[in-house]
N, C-alpha and C positions, 0 to 999 in steps of 0.2 A: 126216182122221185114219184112218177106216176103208178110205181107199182106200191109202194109205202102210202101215199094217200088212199089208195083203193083199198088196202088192207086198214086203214082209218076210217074210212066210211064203212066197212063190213061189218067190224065191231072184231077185228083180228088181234089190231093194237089201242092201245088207249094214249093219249095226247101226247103223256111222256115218254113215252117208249118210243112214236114217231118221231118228238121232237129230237130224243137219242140218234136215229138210226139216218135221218135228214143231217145232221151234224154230222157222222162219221162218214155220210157218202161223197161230203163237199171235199175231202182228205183224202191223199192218197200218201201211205206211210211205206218207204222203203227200207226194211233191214235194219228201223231205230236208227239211218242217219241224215232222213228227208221228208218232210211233211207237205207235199205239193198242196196247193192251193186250186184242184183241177176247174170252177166254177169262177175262175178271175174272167174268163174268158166271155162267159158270159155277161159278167156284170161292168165292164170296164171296157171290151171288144179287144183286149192284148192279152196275149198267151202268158201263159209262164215262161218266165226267164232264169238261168241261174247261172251267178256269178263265181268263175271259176277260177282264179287263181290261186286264192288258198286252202283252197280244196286237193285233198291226197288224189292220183291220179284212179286210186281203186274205186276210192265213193264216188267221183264224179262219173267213171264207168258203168257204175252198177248204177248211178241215179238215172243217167239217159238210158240204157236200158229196160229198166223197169219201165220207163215212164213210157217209151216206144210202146212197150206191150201193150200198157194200162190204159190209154189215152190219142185218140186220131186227132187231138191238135199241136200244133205246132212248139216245137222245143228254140228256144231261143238260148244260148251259151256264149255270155259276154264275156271279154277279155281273155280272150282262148290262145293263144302263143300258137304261132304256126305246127311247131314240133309237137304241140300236145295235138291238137289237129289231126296233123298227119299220121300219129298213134290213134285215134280214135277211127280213125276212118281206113284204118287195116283192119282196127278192132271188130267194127260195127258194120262197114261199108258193103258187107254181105248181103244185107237186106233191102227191103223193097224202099225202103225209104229214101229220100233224096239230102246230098249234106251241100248246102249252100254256103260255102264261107267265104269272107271277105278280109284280105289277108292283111291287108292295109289298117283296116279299121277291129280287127282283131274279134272278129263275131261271127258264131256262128247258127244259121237257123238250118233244122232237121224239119222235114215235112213230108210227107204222105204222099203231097201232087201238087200240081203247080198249076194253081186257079187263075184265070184271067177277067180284072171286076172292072171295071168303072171305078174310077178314082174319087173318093167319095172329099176331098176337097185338094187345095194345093197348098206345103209349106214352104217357105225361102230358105234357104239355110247356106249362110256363108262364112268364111274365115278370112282372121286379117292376114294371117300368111300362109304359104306353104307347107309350113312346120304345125299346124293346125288340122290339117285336113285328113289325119287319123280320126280324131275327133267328132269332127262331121261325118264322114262316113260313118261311125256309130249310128248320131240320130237318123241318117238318112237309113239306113237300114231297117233302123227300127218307124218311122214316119213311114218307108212302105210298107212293112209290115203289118202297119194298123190300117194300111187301106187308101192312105195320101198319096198326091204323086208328089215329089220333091223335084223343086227347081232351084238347082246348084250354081252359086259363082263365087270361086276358091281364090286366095289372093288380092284383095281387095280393099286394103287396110289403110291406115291412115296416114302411111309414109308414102304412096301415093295415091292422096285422096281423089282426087281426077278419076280414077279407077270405079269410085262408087258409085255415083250417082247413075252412069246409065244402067249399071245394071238392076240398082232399087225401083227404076225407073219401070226396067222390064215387069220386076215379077208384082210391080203394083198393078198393073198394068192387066197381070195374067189372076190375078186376084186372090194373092196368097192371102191366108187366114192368118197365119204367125210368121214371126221370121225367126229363126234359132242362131244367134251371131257367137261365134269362135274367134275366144282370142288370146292370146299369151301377152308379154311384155310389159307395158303401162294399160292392156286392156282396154283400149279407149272407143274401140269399135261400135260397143253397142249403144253407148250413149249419143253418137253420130245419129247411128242407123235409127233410136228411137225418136229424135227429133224432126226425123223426114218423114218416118208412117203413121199411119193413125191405127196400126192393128196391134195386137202386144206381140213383144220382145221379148223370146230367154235368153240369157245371155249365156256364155260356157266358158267360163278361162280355163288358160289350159295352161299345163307345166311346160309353155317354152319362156325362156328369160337367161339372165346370168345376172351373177350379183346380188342387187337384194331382190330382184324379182326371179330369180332361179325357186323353178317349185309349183310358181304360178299364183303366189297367194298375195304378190303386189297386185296380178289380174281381177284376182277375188274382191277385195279390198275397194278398187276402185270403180268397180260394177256396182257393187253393195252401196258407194257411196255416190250414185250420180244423182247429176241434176233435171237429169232427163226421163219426164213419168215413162209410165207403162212397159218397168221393164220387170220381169222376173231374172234371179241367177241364182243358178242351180251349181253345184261341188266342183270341184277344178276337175276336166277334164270328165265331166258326165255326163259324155254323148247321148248316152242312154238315158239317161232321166230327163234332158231335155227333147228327145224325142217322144218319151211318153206325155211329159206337159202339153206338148203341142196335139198330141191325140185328145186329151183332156178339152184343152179348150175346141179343137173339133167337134167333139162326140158333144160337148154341153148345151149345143141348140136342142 
């Protein structure tokens, strides 16, 4: 960028031709099957991510490939199956890079080094069961990622609600900014949880259930419809996206 404005104040390039060459430098194009977004990082503070499961195992190779060359910030590869994983990291695992995955939560981040910063706020992130906490481990993933520290308490739902309260108790206490609540079944979790905080709520259903809530879209359904302000709900089961909201509302002071 600063060598293209230099060449603009010279009299090298004229406006349009900057404006051209400033656009294709924000792009990173692999092979006509990926057009990275390399400049989100700056503008947002979260890396590029990409979403792999319906993705052929040869383009998602060639995509983290390229992008390792092209690019010293951090690769984030959601919804990665252990087995593709464990291919990628015979594939790739040769190089100086480091592959961070988390086998539970099915993500994986690729990075360069491994920085140690001051926790730039703190998020809450809990599930009403055990069958949830894939989920969460998504956001919390991605919540450190962007710089948070996460304070986790898994199981906590509202068949037994006794279970909650001390620990909202806690992270109010430690002065979380958001709390990201996981829940499958009748979902009921986060309408609890927003009526005790005063900071906002995303909510996440998630595909545990049977019957007509098999899927997760009775969770959906009844997130979308509560009585309880200040909550956001983000797509069944998108740990990720509610971990980047809660970056969002961090990064917005």
């Amino acid at each position: 960028m600063k060598d293209i404005l230099e060449r603009l104040v010279n009299g090298e390039l004229d406006v349009d031709e900057a404006e051209h060459l400033l656009k294709a430098d924000n792009i990173l194009e692999f092979d006509d099957i990926v057009k990275f977004d390399i400049k989100r990082n700056e503008r947002t503070g979260f890396p590029e991510a990409v979403f792999s499961p319906s993705k052929d195992y040869e383009d998602l190779i060639t995509i983290i490939r390229n992008y390792l060359k092209k690019s010293d910030k951090d690769l984030i590869i959601t919804k990665l199956s252990n087995e593709r994983y464990e291919k990628i990291l015979s594939d790739l695992g040769g190089d100086s890079h480091i592959f961070d995955y988390n086998k539970r939560a099915q993500i994986l981040v690729i990075r360069k080094e491994i920085t140690e910063k001051e926790p730039i706020a703190k998020i809450g992130i809990i599930t009403a069961g055990t069958s949830d906490i894939n989920i969460a481990e998504e956001a919390r993933v991605i919540v450190e990622e962007g710089g948070c520290e996460a304070i986790t308490s898994y199981d906590i739902g509202v068949a037994g609600i006794h279970r909650l309260f001390p620990q909202i108790a806690h992270m109010v206490k430690e002065g979380v900014r958001a709390f990201i609540v996981c829940a499958g079944m009748e979902g009921a979790l986060p309408s609890v949880v927003a009526g005790l905080v005063d900071v906002p709520v995303i909510a996440v259903p998630t595909s545990v259930g049977y019957g007509v809530g098999e899927g997760g879209r009775v969770a959906l359904d009844a997130m979308l419809q509560s009585c309880a302000p200040g909550i956001a709900v983000v797509n069944i089961d998108n740990g990720f996206g509610a971990g980047v909201f809660a970056l969002t509302i961090v990064n917005s002071d």
